[in-house]
C-alpha positions in Angstrom: 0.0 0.0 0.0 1.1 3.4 -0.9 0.7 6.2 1.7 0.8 10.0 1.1 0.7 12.2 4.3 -0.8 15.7 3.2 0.3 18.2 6.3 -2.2 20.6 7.5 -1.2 20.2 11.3 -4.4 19.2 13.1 -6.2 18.4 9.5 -3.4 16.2 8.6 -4.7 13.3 6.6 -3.5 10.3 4.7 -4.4 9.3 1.1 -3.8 5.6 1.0 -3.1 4.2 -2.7 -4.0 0.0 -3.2 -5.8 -2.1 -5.6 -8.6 -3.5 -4.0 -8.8 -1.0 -1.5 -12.6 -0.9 -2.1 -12.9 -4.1 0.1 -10.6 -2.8 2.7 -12.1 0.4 3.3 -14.4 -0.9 6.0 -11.8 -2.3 8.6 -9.7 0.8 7.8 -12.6 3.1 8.9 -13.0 0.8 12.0 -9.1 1.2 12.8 -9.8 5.2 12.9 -12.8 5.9 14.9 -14.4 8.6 12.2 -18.0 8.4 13.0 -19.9 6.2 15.0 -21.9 5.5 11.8 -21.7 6.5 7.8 -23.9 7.6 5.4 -22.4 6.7 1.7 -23.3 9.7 -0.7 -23.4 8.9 -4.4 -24.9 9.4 -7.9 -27.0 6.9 -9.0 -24.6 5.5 -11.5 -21.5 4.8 -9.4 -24.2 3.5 -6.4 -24.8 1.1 -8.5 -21.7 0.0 -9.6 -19.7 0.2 -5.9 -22.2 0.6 -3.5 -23.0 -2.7 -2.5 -19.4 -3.5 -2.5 -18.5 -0.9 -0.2 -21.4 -1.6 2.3 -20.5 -4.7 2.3 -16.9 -3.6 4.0 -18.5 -1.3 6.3 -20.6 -4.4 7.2 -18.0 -6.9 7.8 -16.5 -4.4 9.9 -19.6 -3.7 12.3 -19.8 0.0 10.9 -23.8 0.7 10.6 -24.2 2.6 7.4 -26.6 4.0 5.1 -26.6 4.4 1.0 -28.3 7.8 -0.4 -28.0 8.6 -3.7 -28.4 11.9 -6.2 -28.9 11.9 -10.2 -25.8 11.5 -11.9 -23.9 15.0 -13.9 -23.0 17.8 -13.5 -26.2 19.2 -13.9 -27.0 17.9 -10.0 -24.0 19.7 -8.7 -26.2 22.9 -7.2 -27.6 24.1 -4.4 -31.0 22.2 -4.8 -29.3 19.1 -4.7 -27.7 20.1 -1.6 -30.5 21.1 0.0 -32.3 17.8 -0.8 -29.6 16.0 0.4 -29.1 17.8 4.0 -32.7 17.2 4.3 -32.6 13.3 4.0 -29.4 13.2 6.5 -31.9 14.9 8.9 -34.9 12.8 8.2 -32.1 10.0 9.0 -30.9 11.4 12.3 -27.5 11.9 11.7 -25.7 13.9 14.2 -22.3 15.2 14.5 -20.8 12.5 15.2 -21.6 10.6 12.4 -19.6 11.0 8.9 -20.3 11.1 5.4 -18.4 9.2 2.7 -17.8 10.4 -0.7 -18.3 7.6 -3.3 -17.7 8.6 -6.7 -16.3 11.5 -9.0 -15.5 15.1 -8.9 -18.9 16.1 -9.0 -19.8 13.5 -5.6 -16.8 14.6 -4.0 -17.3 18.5 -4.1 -21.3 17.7 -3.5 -20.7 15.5 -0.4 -17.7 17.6 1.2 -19.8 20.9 0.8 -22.5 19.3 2.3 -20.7 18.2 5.2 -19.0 21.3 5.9 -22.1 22.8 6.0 -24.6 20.1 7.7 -25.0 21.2 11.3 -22.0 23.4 10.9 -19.7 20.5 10.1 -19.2 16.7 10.4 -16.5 14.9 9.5 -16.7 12.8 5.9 -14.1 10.9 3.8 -13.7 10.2 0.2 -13.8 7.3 -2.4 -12.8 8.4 -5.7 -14.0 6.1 -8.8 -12.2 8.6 -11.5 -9.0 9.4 -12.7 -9.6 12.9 -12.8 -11.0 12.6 -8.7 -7.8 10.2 -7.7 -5.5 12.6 -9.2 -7.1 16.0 -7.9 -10.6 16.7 -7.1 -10.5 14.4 -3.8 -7.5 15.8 -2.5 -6.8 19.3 -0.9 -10.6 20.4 0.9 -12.0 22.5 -2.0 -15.6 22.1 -2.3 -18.5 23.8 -3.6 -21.5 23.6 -6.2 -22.8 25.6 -9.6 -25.2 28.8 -10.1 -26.2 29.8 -13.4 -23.6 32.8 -12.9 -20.3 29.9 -12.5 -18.8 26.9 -11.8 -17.4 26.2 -7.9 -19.0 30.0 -7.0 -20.4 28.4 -3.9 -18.1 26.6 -1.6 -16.1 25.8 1.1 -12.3 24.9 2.2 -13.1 21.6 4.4 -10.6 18.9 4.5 -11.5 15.2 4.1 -10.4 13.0 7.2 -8.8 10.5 4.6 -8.6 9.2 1.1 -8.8 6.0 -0.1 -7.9 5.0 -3.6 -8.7 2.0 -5.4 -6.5 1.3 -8.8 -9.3 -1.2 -9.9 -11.7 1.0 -10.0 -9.7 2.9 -13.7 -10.6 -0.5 -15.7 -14.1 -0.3 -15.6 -14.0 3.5 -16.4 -15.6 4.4 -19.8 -12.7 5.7 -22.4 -14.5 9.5 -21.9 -14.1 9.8 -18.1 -10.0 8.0 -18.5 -10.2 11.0 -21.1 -11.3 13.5 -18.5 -8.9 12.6 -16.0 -5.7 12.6 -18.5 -5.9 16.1 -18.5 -5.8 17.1 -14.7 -2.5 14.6 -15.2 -0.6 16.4 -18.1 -1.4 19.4 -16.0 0.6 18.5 -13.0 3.5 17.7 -14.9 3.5 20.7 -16.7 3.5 23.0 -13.6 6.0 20.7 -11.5 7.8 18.1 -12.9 9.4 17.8 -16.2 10.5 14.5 -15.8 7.0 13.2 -15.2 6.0 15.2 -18.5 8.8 12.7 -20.0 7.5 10.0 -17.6 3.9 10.3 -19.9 5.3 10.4 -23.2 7.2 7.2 -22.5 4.3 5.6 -20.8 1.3 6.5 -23.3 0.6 3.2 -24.8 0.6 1.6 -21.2 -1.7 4.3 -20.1 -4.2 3.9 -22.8 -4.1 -0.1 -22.4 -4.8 0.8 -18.6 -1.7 -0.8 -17.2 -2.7 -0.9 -13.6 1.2 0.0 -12.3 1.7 2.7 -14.5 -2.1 3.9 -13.7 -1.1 3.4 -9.7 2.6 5.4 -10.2 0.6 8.4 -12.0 -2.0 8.9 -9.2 0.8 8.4 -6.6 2.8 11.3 -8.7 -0.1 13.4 -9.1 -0.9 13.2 -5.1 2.4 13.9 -4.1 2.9 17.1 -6.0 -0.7 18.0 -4.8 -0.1 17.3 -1.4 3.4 19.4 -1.2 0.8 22.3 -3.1 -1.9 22.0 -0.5 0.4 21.9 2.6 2.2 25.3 1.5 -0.8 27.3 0.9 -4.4 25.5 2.0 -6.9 28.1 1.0 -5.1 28.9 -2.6 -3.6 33.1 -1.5 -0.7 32.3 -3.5 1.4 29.0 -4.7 -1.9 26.4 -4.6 -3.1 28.6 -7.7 -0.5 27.0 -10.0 -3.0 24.0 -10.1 -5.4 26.0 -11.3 -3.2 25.8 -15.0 -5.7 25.3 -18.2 -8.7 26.4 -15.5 -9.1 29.6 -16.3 -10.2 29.8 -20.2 -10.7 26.0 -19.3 -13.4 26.6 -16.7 -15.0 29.3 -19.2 -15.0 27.3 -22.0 -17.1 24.9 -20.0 -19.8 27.2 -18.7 -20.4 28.5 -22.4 -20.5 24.9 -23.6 -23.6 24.7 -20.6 -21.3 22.4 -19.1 -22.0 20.6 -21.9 -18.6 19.8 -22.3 -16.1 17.8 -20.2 -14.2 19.3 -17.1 -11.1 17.7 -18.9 -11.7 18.4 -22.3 -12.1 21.9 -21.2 -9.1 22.4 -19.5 -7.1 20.7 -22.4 -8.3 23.3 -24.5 -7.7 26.1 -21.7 -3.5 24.4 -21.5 -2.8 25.0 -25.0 -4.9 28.3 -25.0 -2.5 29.1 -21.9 0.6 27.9 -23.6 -0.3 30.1 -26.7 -0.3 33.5 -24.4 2.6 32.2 -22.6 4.6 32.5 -25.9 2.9 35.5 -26.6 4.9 37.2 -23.6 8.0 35.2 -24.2 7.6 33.3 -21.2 7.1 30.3 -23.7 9.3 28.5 -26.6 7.6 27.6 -29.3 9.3 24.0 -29.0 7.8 23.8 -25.5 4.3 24.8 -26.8 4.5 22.1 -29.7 5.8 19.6 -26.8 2.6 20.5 -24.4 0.2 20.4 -27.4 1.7 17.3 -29.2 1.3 15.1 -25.6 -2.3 16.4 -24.8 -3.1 15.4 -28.7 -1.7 12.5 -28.4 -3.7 11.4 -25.4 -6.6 11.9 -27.8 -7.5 15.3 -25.9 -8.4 18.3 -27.8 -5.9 21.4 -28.2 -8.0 24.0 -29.8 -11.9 25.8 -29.2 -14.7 24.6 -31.2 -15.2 26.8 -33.9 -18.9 26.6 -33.3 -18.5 28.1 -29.9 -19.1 31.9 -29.1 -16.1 33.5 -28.3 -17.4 36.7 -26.2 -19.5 34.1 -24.2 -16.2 32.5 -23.3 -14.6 35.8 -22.6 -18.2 36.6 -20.2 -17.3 33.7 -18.5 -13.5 34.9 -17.9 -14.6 38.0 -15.7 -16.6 35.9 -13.7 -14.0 33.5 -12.6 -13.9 32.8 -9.0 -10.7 33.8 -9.0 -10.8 37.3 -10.9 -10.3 41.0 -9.2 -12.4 43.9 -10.6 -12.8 41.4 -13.3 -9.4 40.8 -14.4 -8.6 37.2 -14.5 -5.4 34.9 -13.7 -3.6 33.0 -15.8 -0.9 30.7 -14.5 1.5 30.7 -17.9 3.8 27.6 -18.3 7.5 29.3 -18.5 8.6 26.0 -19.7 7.9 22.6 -19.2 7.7 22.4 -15.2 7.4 25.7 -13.8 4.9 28.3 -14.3 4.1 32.0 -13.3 1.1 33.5 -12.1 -0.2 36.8 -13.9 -3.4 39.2 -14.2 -0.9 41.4 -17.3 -3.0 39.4 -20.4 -4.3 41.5 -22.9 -7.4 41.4 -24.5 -5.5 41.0 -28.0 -3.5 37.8 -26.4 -6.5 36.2 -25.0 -8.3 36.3 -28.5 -5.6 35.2 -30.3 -5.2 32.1 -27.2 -9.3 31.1 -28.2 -9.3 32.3 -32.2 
């Protein structure tokens, strides 16, 4: 089993790596004392597919827990669904010292640890990622929160899981789209921290797309560790912990004006390349570096440019409502090479239309 500590002093947690850790989840739990009973929150897809299995290990460990489930899409990630949710842990009785699981993808993990950060002012809850692009970032680091009409993530919360538990299986049942999805939150971390593992990718791409369960296990530990070292320096994102948010800004616009129509991933393929472009556009970029970052994300079968379809001034709408964004102005983390990046609000209007032409 591999073990990542992520350092937060009293909110320290582990995020423990293992195939098959699915089945081992419940006598784990038992070891740790988290609540004196769970309540597993998942969409209806993935509750289908794991639930049984994991109440199963809560069961053989003597852990009295409930399944509740919510649509599946991102389409569910709101405040209604919230709402509906808080109301059935009530109807339930669950107290404070009772704890929530996360069983699923980005969208159950940000649902479930908003809604216990906010359920009677905070219980504890853990998560179970099923997705590449959840085991590699969305489970790890506390960030939270749901969609309004106005944004994606506008309403949220910092709240730190109590642990993660990732299960390597899980990636060969996931449908080629999601594997898709999660490829690009990879790319990104090696692009803003570790040129060798941008290497480590290029060698590995075959294995990766035949779902080679020790290379799929070494990229998840990779993309934990840097993420960890991220989230321990700077928890609530002031300053270094924006670097991960590489490809999210244009990305994260791009996917509102799609209607969220569109992939998180795909979207934030598109918003690396568009990155990469204004990056070389202040000389902070080669142009061998850009062909480099936009030859491995094609190559992983991601996309590297805008539909042409799509409406540019809706994307740049989107832009000054980023979450991020003072009196409008948007950040862009810029890769200044393969590895590194820097962190700017100096982007012109004429660099961003070029970026999204």
């Amino acid at each position: 089993m591999r073990r990542i500590q992520v350092g937060l002093q009293e909110r320290t947690y582990p995020i423990l790596i293992h195939p098959g850790m699915l089945e081992e989840v419940g006598a784990e739990l038992k070891e740790r004392n988290i609540g004196k009973r769970y309540i597993v929150v998942a969409d209806d897809r993935v509750g289908s597919l794991y639930g049984a299995k994991l109440m199963d290990s809560l069961a053989a460990a003597a852990l009295p827990a409930d399944l509740i489930t919510f649509p599946h899409g991102e389409e569910s990630k709101n405040l209604a669904t919230i709402g509906q949710l808080a109301s059935s842990l009530a109807g339930m009785g669950v107290d404070r010292k009772d704890a929530l699981i996360a069983l699923g993808g980005g969208v159950t993990g940000d649902i479930t640890g908003f809604l216990a950060s906010v359920y009677m002012r905070g219980i504890p809850f853990v998560q179970i990622p099923t997705t590449l692009l959840a085991q590699v970032d969305s489970s790890v680091g506390g960030k939270t929160g749901v969609d309004i009409p106005e944004g994606k993530n506008l309403v949220g919360s910092f709240y730190q899981p109590r642990c993660v538990y990732i299960d390597g299986k899980v990636l060969l049942d996931l449908p080629a789209e999601e594997m898709l999805n999660g490829l690009a939150e990879v790319i990104k971390y090696s692009i803003i921290k570790d040129r060798r593992f941008f290497d480590y990718l290029k060698k590995n791409l075959q294995a990766v797309q035949e779902r080679n369960l020790p290379v799929l296990e070494e990229i998840v530990y990779r993309c934990c560790s840097i993420k960890a070292q991220v989230v321990e320096a700077d928890e609530k994102e002031s300053d270094l912990r924006r670097i991960l948010n590489f490809g999210h800004t244009i990305g994260h616009a791009i996917e509102a004006a799609s209607g969220y129509a569109l992939a998180h991933g795909l979207a934030v393929s598109m918003g690396m390349v568009a990155a990469g472009k204004i990056a070389m556009g202040k000389s902070l970029l080669s142009e061998e570096d850009l062909a480099a970052i936009s030859g491995l994300i094609a190559d992983f079968g991601l996309p590297v440019s805008v539909p042409s379809d799509m409406d540019r001034q809706h994307i740049k709408r989107y832009l000054k409502t980023d979450k991020k964004a003072v009196g409008g102005r948007p950040f862009f983390v810029l890769p200044n090479g393969i590895g590194k990046v820097v962190i700017t609000d100096d982007v012109s209007e004429e660099l961003i239309d070029q970026a999204i032409r």
